[in-house]
Kinemage of the C-alpha trace (Angstrom):
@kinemage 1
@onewidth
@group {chain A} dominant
@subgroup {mainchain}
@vectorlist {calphas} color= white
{ca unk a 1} P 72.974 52.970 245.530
{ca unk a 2} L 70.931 52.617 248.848
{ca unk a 3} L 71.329 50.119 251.257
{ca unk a 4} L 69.196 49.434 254.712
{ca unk a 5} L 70.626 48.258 257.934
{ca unk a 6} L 70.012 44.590 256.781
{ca unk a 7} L 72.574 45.232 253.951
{ca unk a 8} L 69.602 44.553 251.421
{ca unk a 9} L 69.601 47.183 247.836
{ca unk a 10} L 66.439 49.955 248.697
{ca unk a 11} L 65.076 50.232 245.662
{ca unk a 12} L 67.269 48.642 242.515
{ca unk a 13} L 70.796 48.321 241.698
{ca unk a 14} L 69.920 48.712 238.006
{ca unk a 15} L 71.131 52.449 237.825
{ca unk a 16} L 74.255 51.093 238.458
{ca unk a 17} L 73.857 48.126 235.916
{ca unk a 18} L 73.211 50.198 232.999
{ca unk a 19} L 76.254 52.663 234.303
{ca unk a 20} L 78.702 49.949 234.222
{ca unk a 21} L 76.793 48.495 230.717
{ca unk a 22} L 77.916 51.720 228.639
{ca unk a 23} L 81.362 50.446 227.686
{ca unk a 24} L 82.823 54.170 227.622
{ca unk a 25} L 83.341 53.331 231.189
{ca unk a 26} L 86.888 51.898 231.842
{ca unk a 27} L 86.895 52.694 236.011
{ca unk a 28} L 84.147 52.347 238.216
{ca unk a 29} L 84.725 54.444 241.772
{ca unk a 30} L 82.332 53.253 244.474
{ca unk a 31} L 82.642 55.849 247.419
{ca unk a 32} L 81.445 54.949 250.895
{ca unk a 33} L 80.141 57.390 253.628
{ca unk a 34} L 80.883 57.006 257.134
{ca unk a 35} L 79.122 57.988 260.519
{ca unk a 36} L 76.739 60.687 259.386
{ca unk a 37} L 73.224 61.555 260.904
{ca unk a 38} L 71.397 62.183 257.483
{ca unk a 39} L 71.438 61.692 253.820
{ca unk a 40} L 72.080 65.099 253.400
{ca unk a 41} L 75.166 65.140 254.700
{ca unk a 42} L 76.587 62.049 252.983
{ca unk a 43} L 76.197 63.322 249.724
{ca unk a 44} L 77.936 66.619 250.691
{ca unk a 45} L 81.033 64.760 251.667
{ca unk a 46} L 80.326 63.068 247.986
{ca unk a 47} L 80.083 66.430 246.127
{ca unk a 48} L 82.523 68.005 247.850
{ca unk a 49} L 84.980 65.365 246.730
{ca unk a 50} L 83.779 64.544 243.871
{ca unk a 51} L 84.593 68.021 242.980
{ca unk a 52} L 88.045 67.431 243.582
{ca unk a 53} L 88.457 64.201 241.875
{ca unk a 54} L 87.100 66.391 239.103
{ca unk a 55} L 89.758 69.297 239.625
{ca unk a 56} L 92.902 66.792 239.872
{ca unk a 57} L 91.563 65.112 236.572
{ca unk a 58} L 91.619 68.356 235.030
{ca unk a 59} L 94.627 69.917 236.250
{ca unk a 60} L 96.758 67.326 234.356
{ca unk a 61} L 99.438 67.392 237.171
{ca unk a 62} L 101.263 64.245 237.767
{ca unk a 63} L 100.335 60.811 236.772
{ca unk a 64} L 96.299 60.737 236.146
{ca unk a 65} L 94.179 57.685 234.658
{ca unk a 66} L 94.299 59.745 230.843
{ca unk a 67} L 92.193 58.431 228.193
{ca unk a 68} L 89.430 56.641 230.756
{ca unk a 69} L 86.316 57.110 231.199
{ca unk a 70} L 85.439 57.369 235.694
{ca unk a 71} L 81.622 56.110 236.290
{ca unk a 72} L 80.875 57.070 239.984
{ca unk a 73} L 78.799 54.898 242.490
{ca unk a 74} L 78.077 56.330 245.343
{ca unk a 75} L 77.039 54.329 248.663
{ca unk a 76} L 74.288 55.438 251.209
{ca unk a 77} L 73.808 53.142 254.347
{ca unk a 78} L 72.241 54.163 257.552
{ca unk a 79} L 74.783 55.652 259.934
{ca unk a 80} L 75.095 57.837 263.250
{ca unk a 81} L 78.091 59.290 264.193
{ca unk a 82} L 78.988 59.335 267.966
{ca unk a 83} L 79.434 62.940 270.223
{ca unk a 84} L 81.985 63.204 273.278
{ca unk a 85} L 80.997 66.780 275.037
{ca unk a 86} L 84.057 65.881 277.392
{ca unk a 87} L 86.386 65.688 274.652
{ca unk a 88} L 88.694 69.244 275.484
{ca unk a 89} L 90.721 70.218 272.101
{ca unk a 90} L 94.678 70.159 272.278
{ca unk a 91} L 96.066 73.360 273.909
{ca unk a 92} L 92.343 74.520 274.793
{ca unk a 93} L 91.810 77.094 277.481
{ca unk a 94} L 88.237 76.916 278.046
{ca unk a 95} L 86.735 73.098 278.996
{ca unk a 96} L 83.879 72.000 276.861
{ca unk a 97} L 80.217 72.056 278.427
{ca unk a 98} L 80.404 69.808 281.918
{ca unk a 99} L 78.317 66.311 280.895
{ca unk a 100} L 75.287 65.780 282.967
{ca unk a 101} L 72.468 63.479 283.012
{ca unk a 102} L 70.841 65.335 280.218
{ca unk a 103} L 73.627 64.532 278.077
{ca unk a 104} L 73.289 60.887 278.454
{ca unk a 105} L 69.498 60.677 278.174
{ca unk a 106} L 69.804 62.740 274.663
{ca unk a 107} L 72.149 60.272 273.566
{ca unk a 108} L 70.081 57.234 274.444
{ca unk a 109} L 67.173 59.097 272.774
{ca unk a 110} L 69.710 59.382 269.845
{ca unk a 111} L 70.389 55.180 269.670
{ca unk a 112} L 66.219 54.566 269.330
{ca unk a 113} L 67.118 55.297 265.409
{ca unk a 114} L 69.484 52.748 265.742
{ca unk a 115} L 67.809 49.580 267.609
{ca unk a 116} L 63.758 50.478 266.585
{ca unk a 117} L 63.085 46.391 267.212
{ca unk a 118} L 60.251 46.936 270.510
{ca unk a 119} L 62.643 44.446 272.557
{ca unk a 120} L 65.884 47.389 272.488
{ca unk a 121} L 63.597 50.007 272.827
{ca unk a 122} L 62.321 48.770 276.039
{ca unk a 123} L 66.050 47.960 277.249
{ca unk a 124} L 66.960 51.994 276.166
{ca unk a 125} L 63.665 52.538 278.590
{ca unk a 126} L 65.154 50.701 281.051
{ca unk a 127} L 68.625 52.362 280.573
{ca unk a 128} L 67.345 55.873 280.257
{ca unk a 129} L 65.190 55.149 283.959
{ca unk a 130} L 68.613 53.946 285.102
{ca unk a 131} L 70.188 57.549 284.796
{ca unk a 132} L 69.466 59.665 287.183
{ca unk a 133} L 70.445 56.672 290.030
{ca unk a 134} L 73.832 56.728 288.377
{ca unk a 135} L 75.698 57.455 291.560
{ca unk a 136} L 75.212 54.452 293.208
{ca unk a 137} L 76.620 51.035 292.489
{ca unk a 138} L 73.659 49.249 291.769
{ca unk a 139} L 72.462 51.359 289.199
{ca unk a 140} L 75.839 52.050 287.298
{ca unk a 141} L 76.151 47.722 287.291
{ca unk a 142} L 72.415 47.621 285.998
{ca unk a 143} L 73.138 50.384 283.043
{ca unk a 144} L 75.970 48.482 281.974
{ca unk a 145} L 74.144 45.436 281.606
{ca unk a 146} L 71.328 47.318 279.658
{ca unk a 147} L 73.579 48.635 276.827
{ca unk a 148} L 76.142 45.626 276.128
{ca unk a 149} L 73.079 43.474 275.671
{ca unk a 150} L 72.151 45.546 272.676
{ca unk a 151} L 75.239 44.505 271.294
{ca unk a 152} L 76.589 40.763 269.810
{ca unk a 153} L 78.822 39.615 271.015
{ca unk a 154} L 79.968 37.044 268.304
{ca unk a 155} L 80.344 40.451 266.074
{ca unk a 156} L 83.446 41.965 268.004
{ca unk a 157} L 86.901 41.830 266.821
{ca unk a 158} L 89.455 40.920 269.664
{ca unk a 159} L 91.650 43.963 267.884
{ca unk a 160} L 88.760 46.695 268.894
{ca unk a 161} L 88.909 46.188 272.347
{ca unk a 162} L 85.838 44.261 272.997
{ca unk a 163} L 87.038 40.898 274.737
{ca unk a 164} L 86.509 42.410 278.283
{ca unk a 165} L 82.801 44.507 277.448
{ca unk a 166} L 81.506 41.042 277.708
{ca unk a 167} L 83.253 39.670 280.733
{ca unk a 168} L 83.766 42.100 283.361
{ca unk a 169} L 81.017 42.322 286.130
{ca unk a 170} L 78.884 45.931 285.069
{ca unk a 171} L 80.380 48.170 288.136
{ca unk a 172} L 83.665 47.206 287.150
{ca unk a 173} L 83.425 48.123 283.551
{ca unk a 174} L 81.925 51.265 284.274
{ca unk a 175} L 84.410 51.643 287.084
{ca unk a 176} L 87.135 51.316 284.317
{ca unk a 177} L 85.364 53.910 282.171
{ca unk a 178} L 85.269 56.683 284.628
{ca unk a 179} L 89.013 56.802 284.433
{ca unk a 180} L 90.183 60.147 283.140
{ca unk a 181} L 92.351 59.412 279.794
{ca unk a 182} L 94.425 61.534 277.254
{ca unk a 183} L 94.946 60.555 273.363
{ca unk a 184} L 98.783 60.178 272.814
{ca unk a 185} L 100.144 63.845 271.805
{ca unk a 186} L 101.230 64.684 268.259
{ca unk a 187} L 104.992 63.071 267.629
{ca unk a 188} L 107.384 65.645 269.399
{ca unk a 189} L 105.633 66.848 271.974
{ca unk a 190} L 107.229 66.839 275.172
{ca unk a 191} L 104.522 66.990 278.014
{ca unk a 192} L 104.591 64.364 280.495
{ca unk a 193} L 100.751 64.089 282.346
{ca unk a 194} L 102.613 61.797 284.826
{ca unk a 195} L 104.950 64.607 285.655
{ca unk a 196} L 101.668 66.290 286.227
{ca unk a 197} L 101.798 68.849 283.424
{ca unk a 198} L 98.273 69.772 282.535
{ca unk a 199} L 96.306 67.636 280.642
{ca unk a 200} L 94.080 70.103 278.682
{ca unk a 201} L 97.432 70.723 276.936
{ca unk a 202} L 96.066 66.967 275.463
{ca unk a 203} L 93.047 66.033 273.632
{ca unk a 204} L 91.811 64.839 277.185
{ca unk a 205} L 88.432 62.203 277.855
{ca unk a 206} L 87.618 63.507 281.615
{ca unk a 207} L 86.682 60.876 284.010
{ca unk a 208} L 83.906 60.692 286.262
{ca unk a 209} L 80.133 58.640 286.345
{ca unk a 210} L 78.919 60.297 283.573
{ca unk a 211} L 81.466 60.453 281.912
{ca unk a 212} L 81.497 56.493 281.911
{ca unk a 213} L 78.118 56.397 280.807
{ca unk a 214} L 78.442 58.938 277.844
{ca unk a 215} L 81.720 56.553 277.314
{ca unk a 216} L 79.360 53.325 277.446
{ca unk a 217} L 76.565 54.969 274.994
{ca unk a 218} L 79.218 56.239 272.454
{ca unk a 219} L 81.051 52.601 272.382
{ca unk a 220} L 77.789 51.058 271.918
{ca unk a 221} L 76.875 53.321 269.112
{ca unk a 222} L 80.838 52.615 267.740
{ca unk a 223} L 80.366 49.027 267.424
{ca unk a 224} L 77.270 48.957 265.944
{ca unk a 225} L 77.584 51.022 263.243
{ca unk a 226} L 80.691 48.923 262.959
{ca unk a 227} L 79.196 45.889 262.854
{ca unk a 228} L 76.670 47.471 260.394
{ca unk a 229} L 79.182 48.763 257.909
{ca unk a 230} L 80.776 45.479 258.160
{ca unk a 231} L 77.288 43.519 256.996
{ca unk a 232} L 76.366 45.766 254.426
{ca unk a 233} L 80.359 45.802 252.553
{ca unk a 234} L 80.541 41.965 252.738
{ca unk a 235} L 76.442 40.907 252.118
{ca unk a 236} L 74.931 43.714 250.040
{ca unk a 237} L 78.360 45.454 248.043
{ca unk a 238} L 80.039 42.589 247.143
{ca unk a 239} L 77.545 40.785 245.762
{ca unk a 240} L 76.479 43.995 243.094
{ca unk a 241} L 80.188 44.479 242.794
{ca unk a 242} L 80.728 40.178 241.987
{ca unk a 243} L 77.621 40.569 239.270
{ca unk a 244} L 79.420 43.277 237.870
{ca unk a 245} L 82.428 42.060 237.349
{ca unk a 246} L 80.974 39.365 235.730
{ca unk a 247} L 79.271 41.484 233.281
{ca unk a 248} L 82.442 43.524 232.675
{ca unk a 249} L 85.818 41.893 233.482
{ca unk a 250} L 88.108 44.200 231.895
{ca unk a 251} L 86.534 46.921 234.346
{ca unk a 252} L 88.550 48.505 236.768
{ca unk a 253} L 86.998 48.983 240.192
{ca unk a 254} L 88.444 51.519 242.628
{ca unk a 255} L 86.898 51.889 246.592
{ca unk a 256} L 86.956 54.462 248.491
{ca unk a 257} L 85.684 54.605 251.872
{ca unk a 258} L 85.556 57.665 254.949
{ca unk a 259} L 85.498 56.491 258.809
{ca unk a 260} L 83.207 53.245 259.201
{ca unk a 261} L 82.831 53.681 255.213
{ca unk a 262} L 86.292 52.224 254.843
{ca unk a 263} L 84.727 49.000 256.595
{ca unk a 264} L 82.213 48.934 254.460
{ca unk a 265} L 84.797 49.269 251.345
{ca unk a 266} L 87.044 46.823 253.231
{ca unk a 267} L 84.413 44.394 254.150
{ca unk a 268} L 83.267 44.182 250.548
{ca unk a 269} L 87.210 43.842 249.458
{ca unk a 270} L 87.452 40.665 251.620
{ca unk a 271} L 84.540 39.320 250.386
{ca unk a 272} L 85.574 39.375 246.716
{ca unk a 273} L 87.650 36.714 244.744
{ca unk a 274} L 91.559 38.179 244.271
{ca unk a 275} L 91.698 40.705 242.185
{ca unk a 276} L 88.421 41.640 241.876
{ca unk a 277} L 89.407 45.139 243.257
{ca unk a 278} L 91.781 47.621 241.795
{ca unk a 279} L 92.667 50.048 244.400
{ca unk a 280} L 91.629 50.442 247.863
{ca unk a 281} L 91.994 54.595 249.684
{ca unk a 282} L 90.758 54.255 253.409
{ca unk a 283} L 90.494 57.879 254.152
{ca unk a 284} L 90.538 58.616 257.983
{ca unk a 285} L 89.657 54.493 258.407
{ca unk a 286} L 87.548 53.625 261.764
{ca unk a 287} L 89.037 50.147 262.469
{ca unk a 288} L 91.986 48.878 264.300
{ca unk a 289} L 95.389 49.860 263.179
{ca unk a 290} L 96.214 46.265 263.776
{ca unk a 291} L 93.021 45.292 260.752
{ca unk a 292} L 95.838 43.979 258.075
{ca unk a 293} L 98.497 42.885 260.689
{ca unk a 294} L 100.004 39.658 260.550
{ca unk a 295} L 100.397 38.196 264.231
{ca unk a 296} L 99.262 40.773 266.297
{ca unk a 297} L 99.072 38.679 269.947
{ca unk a 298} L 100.116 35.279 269.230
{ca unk a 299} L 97.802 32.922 266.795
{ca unk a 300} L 95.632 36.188 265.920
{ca unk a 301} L 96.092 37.988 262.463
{ca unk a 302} L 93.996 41.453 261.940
{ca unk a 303} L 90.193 40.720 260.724
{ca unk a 304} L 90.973 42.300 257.231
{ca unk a 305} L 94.719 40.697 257.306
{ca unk a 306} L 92.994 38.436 254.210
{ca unk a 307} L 93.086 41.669 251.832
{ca unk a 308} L 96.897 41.411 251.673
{ca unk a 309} L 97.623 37.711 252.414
{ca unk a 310} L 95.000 36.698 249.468
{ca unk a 311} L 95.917 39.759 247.264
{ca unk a 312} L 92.706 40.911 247.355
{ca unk a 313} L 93.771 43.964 245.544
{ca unk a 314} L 95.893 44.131 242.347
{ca unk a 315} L 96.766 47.901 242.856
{ca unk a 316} L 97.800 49.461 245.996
{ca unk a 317} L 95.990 49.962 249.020
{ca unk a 318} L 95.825 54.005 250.727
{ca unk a 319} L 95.061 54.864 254.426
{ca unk a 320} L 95.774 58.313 255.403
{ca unk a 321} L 96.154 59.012 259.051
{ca unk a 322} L 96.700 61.824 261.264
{ca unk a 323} L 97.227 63.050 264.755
{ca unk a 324} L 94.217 65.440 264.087
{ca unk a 325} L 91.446 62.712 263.892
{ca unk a 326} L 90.114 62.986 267.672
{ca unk a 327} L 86.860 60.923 266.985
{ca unk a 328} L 89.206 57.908 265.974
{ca unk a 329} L 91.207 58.443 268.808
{ca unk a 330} L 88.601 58.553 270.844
{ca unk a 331} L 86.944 55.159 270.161
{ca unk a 332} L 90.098 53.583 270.749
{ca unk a 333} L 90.617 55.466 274.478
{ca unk a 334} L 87.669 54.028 275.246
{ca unk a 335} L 88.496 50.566 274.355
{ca unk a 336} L 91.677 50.963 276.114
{ca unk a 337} L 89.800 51.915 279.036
{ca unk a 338} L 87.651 49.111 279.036
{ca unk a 339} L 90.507 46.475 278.281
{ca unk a 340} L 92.005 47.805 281.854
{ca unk a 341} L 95.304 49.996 280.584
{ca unk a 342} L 96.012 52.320 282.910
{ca unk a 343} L 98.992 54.212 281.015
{ca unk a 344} L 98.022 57.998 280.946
{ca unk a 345} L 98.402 58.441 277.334
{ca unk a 346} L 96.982 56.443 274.264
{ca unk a 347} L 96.520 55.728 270.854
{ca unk a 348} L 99.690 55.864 269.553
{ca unk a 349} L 101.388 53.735 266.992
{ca unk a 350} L 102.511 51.012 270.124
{ca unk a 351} L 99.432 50.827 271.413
{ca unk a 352} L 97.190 47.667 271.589
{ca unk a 353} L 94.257 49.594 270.825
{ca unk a 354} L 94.745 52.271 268.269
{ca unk a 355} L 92.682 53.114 265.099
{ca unk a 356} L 93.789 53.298 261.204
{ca unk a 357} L 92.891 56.854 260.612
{ca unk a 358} L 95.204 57.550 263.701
{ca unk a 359} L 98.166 55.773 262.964
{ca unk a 360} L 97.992 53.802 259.892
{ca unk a 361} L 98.541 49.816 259.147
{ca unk a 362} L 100.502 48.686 262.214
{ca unk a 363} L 102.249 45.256 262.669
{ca unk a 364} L 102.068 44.678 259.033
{ca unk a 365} L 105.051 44.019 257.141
{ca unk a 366} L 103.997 44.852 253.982
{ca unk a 367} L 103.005 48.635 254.928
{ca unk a 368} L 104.858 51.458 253.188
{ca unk a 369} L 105.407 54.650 255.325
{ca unk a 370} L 104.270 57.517 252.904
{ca unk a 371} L 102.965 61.197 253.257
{ca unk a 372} L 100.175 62.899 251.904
{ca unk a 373} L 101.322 64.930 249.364
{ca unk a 374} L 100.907 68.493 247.484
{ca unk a 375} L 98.956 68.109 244.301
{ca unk a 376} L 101.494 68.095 241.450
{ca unk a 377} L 104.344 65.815 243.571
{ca unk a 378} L 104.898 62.114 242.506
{ca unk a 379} L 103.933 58.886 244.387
{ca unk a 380} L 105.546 55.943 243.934
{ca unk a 381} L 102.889 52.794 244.434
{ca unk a 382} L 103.853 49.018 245.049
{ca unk a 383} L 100.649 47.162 244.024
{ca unk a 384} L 98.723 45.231 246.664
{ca unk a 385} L 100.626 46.973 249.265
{ca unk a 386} L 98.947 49.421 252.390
{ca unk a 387} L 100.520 53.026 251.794
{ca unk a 388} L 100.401 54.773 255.394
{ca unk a 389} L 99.477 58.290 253.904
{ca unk a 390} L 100.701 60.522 257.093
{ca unk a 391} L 98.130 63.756 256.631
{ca unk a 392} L 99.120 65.575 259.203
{ca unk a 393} L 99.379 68.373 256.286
{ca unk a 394} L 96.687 68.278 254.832
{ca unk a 395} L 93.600 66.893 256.919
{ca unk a 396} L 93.075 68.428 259.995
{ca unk a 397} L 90.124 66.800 261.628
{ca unk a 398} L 88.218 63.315 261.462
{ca unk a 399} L 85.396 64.361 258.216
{ca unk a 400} L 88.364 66.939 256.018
{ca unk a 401} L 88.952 64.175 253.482
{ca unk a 402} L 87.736 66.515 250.578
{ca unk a 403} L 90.300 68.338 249.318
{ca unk a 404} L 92.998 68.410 246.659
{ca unk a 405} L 95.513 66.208 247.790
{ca unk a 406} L 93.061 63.506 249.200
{ca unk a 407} L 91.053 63.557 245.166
{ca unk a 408} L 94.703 63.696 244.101
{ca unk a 409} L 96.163 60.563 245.772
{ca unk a 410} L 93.164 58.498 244.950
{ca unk a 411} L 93.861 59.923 240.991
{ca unk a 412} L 97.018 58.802 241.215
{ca unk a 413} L 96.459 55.190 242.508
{ca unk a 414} L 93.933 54.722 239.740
{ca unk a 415} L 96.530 55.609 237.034
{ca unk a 416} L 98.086 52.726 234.810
């Protein structure tokens, strides 16, 4: 099931009608991409784990959901994923390619897909002229002002770091983003960048004027798609997923969402009457690690705390996390950046700005601190409850949600 950037159905959602009309089918599993450049590549993440929903059905290890019959819906919005050339691996010995003006003019030729309205592309025209003057003032103030105003700013949740993109004079902010910062190491390791150990022992964001701009570009490309993913779960999902469960109450509904695909799955979750929604996996989730907490500044709950204070979901909820997402790490450097912390390292679990896929459900009370574990091994759910799935194990990067003991997690949720 297709959906455009306005969140309306391309095409028909009758496919999925006449699925969900064959009563043989007892579970319905709606998967959600995230930031991907092309079809193409959304339905490989979709067949590749497909696949191994299909091998943990049939291995018959563990609890599975025996005797049912899975119909599979799977979700294809328009998304870009964001690139950080400055980003240097953990324990790297070589630094990735320097960014240059080149860089940044690629990646505002990049955003035309996303803003195609003739008012944005002349403001990317205007941006991309801006770019080789980048060195002084003037022109680094100017370029700010060109890409927030492709953004809304009524869209931004206070937990993503946005309060201050809106408020700070344009020199400052990119001032702020020119600031060399380094994610928050894996837990145990000992090096101390204020001691002055080197920092290309972290996953290190290099500072500098272009660096700010690639910085800029990437955050405006992060909170669109985020804002997009957020419009399409709660206006175009929902609704097929409301006149569907009106057709077929006793069906059980299961989402499953990767990156900004878990805000499209969570979006649509807190759109839905309670209990609409069986289970809930956020694999590798790009949104705040504060998005179900309860009071996280004074007077201000998470913007998805509603899925556990109105029991959205009757089964539990799933969010793996790891160390070894970088691109969620990243988004939230950069927010951290632009919110004015100056500590050397972030991202961690204490941080104001932090993301899901990262470090799980934060300041929530209900969370459960789980692992990821081996296909075969037991999990013991509490029902409309986040699970913090640490998968340190088992995914190793930002888009390795595929495998095994991701398909068998999700199998395991979905049994009685």
């Amino acid at each position: 099931m297709e959906f455009d950037s306005d969140a309306h159905v391309v095409g028909s959602a009758d496919p999925v009608l006449r699925l969900v009309g064959d009563q043989a089918v007892t579970d319905l599993l709606v998967l959600s991409h995230g930031w991907n450049n092309d079809k193409a590549e959304a339905l490989r993440l979709y067949r590749d784990l497909t696949s191994s929903l299909r091998a943990a059905v049939d291995s018959g290890a563990g609890p599975q959901p025996a005797g049912r019959t899975i119909g599979v819906v799977a979700v294809l919005w328009p998304s870009k994923r964001f690139t950080e050339p400055g980003l240097v691996a953990a324990g790297s010995t070589a630094l990735a390619p320097p960014i240059d003006s080149q860089i940044i003019l690629e990646q505002i030729r990049e955003l035309r897909t996303v803003f195609p309205d003739p008012a944005a592309q002349r403001t990317l025209d205007f941006a991309a002229a801006l770019v080789p003057g980048l060195s002084t003032a003037d022109a680094r103030a100017a370029f700010a002002e060109q890409m927030r105003s492709l953004l809304a700013s009524t869209t931004l949740d206070p937990e993503d770091g946005a309060t201050d993109l809106f408020t700070l004079p344009g020199e400052e902010l990119m001032h702020r983003l020119a600031l060399p910062v380094a994610l928050a190491p894996p837990e145990g390791a000992s090096l101390d960048v204020d001691a002055g150990e080197d920092m290309a022992a972290f996953d290190t964001l290099f500072g500098g004027t272009w660096s700010a701009a690639l910085h800029l570009v990437n955050f405006t490309t992060y909170y669109t798609m985020k804002h997009r993913a957020g419009r399409i779960g709660e206006n175009g999902l929902a609704p097929v997923l409301a006149d569907i469960k009106r057709a077929r109450p006793d069906l059980h509904v299961h989402l499953v969402g990767h990156s900004f695909g878990s805000r499209l799955a969570a979006a649509a979750s807190k759109a839905l009457p309670a209990d609409t929604i069986t289970t809930l996996s956020l694999l590798q989730a790009a949104f705040s690690h504060h998005g179900f907490a309860e009071h996280w500044k004074p007077g201000q709950h998470g913007h998805f705390r509603a899925i556990i204070a109105e029991k959205k979901i009757n089964g539990p909820v799933l969010a793996t996390h790891t160390r070894n997402d970088r691109a969620v790490g990243i988004a939230y450097a950069i927010a951290s950046r632009i919110s004015g912390d100056a500590a050397s390292l972030v991202g961690d679990a204490t941080d104001t700005y932090g993301g899901m896929g990262r470090n799980g459900a934060q300041r929530t009370s209900e969370a459960v601190a789980a692992t990821l574990l081996p296909v075969g091994a037991r999990y013991t759910w509490q029902p409309r409850c986040p699970h913090n799935l640490l998968a340190d194990d088992f995914i190793k990067g930002h888009a390795d949600v595929t495998g095994r003991e991701v398909a068998f997690a999700i199998c395991s949720a979905m049994a009685p």
